[in-house]
ZAMIZA-64220 format. One record per residue (C-alpha): x, z negated, y. Coordinates in pm, 1 decimal. Layout:
BEGIN
((X; Z; Y))
...
! end
This chain:
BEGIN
((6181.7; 9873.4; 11371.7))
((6241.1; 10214.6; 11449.2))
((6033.1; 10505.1; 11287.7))
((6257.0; 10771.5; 11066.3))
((6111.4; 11101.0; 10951.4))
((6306.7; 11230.2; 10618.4))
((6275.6; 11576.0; 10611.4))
((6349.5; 11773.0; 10267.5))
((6299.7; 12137.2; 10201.2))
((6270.8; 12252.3; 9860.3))
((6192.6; 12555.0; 9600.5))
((6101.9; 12417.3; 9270.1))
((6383.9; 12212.0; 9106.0))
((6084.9; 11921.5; 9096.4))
((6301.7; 11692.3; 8832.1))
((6591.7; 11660.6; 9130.3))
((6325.4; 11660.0; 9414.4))
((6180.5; 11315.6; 9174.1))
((6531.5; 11157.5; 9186.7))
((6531.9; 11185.8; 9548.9))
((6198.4; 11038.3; 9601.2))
((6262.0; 10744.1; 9413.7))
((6574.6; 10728.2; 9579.7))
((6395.9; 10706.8; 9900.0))
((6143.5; 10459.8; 9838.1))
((6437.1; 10251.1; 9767.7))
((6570.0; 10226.9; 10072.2))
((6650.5; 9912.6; 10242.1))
((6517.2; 10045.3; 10575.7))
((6171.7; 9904.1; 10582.5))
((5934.9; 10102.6; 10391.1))
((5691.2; 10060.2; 10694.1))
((5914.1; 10256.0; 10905.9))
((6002.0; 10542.0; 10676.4))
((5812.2; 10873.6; 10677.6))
((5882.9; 11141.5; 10380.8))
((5808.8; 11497.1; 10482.7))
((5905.6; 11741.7; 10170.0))
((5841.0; 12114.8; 10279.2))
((5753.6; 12354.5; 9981.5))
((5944.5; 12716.7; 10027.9))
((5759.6; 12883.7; 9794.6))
((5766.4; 12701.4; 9500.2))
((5640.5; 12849.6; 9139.9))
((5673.3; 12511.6; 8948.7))
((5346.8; 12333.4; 8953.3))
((5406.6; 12051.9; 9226.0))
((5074.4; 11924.7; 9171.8))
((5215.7; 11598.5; 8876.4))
((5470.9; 11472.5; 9170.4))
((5239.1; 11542.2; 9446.8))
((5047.7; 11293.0; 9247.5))
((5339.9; 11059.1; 9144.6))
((5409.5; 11003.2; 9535.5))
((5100.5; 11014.0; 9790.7))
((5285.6; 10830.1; 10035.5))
((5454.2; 11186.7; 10105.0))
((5361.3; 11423.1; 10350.7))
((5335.1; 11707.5; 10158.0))
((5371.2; 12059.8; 10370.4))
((5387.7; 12410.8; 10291.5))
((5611.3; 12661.4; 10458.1))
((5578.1; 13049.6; 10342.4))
((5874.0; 13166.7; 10536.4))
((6185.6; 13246.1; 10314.1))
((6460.3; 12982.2; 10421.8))
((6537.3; 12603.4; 10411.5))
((6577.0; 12611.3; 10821.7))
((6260.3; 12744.4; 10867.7))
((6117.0; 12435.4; 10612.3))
((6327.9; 12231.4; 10837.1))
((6155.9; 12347.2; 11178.8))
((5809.9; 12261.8; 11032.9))
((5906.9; 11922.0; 10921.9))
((6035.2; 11842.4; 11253.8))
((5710.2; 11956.2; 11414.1))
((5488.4; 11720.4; 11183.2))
((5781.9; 11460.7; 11246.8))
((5652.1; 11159.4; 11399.4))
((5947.0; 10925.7; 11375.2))
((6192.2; 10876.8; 11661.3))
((6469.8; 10926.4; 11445.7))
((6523.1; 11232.4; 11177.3))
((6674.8; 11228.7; 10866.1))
((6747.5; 11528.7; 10663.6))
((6842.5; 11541.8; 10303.0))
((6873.6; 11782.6; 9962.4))
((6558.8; 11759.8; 9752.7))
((6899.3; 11737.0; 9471.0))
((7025.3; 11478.8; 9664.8))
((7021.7; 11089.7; 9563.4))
((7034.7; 10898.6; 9912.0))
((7257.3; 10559.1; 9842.6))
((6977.7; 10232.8; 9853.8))
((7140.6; 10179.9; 10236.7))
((7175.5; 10516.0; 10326.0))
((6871.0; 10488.2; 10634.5))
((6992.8; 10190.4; 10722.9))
((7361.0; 10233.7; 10805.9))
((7288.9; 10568.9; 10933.4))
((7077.1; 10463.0; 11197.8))
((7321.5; 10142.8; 11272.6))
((7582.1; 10401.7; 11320.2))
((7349.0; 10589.6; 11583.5))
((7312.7; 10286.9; 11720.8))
((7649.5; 10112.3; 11743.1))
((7833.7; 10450.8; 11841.6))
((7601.9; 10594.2; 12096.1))
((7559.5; 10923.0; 11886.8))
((7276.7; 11111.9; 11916.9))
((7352.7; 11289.7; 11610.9))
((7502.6; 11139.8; 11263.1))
((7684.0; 11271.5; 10946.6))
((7684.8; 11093.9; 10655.0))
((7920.8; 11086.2; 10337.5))
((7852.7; 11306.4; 10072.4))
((7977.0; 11198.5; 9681.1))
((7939.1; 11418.5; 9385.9))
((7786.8; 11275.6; 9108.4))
((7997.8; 11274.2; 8862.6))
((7905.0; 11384.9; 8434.6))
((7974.6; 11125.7; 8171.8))
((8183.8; 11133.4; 7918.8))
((8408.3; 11471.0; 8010.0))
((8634.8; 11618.3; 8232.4))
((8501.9; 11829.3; 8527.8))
((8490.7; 12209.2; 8442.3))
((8586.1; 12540.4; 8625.8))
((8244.8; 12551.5; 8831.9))
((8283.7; 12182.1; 8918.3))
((8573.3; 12215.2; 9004.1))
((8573.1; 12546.8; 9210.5))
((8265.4; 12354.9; 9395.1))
((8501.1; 12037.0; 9474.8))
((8783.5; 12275.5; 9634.1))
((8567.5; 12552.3; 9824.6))
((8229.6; 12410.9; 9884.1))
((8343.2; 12112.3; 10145.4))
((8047.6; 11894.2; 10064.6))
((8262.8; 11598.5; 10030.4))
((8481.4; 11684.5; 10319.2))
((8206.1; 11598.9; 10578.4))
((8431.7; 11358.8; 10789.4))
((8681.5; 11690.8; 10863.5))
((8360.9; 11871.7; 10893.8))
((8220.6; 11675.8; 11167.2))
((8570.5; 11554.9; 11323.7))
((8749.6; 11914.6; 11332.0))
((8507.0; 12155.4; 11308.3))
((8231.9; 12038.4; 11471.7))
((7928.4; 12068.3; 11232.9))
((7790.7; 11883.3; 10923.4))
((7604.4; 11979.9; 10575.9))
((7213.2; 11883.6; 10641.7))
((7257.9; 11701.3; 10308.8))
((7329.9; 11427.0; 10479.2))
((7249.3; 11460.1; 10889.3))
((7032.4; 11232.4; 11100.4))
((6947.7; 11247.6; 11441.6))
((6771.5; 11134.2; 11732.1))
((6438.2; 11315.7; 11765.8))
((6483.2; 11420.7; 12131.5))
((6783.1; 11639.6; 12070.4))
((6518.6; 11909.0; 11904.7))
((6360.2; 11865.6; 12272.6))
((6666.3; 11926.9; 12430.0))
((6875.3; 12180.3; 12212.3))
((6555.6; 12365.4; 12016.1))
((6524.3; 12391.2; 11673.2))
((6733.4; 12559.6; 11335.0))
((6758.2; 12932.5; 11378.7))
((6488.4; 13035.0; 11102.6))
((6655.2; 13369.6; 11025.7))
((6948.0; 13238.4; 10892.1))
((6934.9; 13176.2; 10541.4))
((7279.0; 12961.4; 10515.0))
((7532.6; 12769.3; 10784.1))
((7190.6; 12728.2; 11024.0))
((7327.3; 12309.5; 11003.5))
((7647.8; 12427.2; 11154.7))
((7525.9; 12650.7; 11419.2))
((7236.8; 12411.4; 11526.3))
((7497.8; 12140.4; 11551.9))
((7773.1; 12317.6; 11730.8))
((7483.0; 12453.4; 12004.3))
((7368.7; 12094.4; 12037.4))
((7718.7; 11979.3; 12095.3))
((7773.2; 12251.4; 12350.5))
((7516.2; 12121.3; 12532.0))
((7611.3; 11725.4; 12528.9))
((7464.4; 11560.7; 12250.0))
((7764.0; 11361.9; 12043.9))
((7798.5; 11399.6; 11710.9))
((7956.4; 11134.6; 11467.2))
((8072.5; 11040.3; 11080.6))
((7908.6; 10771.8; 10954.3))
((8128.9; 10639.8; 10630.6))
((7875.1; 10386.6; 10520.2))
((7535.6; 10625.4; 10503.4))
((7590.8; 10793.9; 10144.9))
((7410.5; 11088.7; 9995.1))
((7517.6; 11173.8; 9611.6))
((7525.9; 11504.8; 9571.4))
((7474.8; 11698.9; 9202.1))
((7754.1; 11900.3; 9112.8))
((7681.3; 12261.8; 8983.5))
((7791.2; 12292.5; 8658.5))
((7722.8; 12636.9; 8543.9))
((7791.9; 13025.2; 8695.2))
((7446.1; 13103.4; 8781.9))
((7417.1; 12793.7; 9134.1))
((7772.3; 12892.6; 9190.9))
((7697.9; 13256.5; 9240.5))
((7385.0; 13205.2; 9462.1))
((7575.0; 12955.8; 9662.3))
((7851.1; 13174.2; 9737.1))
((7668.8; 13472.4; 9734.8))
((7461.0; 13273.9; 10003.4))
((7716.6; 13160.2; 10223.7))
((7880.3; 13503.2; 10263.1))
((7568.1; 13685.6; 10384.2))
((7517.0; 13401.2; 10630.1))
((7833.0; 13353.9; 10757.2))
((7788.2; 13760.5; 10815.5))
((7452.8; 13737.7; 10970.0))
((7591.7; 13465.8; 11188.9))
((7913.9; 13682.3; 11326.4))
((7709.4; 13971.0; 11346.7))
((7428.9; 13789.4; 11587.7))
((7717.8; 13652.8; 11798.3))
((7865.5; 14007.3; 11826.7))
((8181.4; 13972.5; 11700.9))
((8351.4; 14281.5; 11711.6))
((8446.0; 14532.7; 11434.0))
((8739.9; 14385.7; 11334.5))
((8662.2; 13996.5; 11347.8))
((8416.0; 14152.2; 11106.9))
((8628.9; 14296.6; 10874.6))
((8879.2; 14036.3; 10878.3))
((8595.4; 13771.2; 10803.7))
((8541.6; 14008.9; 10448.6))
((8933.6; 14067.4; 10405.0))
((9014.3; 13673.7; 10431.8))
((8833.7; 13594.2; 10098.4))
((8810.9; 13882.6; 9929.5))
((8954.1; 14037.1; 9583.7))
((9199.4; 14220.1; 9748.3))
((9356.3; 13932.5; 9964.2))
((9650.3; 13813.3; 9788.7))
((9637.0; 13497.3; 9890.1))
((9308.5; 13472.8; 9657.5))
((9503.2; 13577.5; 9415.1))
((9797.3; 13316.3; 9473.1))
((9502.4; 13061.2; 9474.8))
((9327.0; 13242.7; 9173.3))
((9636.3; 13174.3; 8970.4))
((9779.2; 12830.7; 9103.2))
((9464.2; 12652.3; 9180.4))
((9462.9; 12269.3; 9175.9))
((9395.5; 11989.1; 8938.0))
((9377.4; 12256.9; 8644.6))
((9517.1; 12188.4; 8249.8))
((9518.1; 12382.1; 8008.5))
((9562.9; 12745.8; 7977.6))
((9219.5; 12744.2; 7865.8))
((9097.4; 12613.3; 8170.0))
((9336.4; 12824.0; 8396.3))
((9236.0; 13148.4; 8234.4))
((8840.3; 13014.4; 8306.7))
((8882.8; 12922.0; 8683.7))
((9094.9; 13260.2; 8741.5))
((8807.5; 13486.7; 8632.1))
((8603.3; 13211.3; 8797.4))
((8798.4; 13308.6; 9147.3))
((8826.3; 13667.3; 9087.9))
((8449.7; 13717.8; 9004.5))
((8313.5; 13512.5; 9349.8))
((8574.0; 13702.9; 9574.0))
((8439.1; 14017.4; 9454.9))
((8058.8; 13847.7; 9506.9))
((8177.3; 13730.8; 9865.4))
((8328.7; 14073.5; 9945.5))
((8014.8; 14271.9; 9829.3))
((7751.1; 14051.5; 9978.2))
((7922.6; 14041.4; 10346.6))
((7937.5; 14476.0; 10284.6))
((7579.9; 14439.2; 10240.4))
((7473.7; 14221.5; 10542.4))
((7723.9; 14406.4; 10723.1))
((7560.5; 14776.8; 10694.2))
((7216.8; 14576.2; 10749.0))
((7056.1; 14405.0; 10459.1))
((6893.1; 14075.6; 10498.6))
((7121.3; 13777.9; 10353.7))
((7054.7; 13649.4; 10016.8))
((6785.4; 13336.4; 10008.6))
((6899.1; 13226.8; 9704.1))
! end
């Protein structure tokens, strides 16, 4: 049987990084053939009770700010011929390993993207975060993802070790959207990339203002960094900002029509909800865009 490396980056949040562990070990891939590799990116939690709970882990250290960079060095230590990369928030499905790397196998990919499922609370509806997360986030869109645009979320990606021979590694600068431009350069240069319905991650959903806000406030000064470093010109750039920003009015359309929303209560919640993340994705792009450094998050 096949070797996999699972590669997960993390920063503290040790209570989800446990869930995923157990998760892992149990996997019906045999355990035999399954290498963990967690990466800590400057943790302040004490990591010493779980590096205890789980020895079978290779435990690494990475002191560069970013999850990509935590990704490179897990793919150096990698020994596996396959490589699996996950949240440390994510809960991997008991046959996730397993059906991804039948997938790999059965369609000739060298590169794999799984489905990714919110886990759903118990006992109540989903609320404004949750439910701006569901519409704008894409998590559980990966099939479009990988069938129309071209790129997956690493919460759920495994390849075929030689591609990182071929194509290189993540671009460690980039602080958010390194999956998609690592996949779309690997594409570029041959390597096939497929869905894989059957190899499911469970993803948490954010529930509160504070993950939202990084998140987006994360993706924006990415997605800047990234058009900047391809030199886009002037106005790509300011169109980029203008497309989801407070002053677009078809944020404001959204803002006061959005989706699966009842209640005026709730409509009232998810339209200052809108309004406030606009004006966070219009101020952090301003900010990359005169030359800050994106937001790790």
């Amino acid at each position: 049987m096949d070797r996999v490396s699972v590669i997960i980056p993390f920063r503290n949040g040790l209570d989800g990084l446990r869930k995923c562990l157990e998760a892992l070990a149990a996997q019906t891939y045999p355990a035999e053939a399954v290498e963990i590799i967690a990466i800590d990116n400057g943790s302040s939690e004490d990591t010493a009770r779980i590096k205890a709970d789980f020895p079978a882990v290779q435990w690494l250290q990475e002191a560069r700010s970013g999850s990509y960079a935590a990704r490179n060095l897990g793919v150096r230590h990698a020994r596996g011929k396959f490589i699996a990369f996950t949240d440390a928030d994510c809960v991997p499905a008991a046959s996730w390993l397993q059906q991804a790397i039948a997938a790999l196998e059965r369609t000739q990919a060298t590169l794999i993207g799984g489905r990714i499922d919110y886990l759903n609370p118990s006992g109540r509806s989903l609320n404004a975060c949750e439910l701006f997360e569901e519409e704008f986030f894409l998590l559980t869109r990966q099939q479009h993802l990988i069938e129309r645009v071209g790129v997956a979320a690493t919460a759920n990606v495994v390849a075929d070790r030689a591609v990182f021979d071929r194509v290189g590694f993540f671009d460690p600068d980039l602080k958010s959207l390194g999956d998609g431009e690592w996949l779309q350069r690997a594409t570029r240069r041959g390597e096939v990339l497929r869905y894989a319905e059957a190899a499911i991650v469970h993803h948490p959903r954010r529930s509160t203002l504070r993950p939202i806000f990084r998140k987006v406030r994360r993706i924006s000064g990415g997605r800047m960094l990234l058009l900047k470093r391809q030199h886009e010109s002037a106005g790509k750039l300011f169109a980029d900002i203008y497309r989801y920003s407070v002053f677009c009015p078809r944020i404001q359309r959204y803002a006061l029509s959005f989706p699966k929303i009842r209640g005026l209560g709730l409509r009232l919640r998810m339209f200052c909800l809108i309004e406030f993340l606009s004006l966070t994705n219009t101020v952090e792009k301003i900010r990359v865009l005169l030359g800050a450094g994106s937001y790790r998050g």
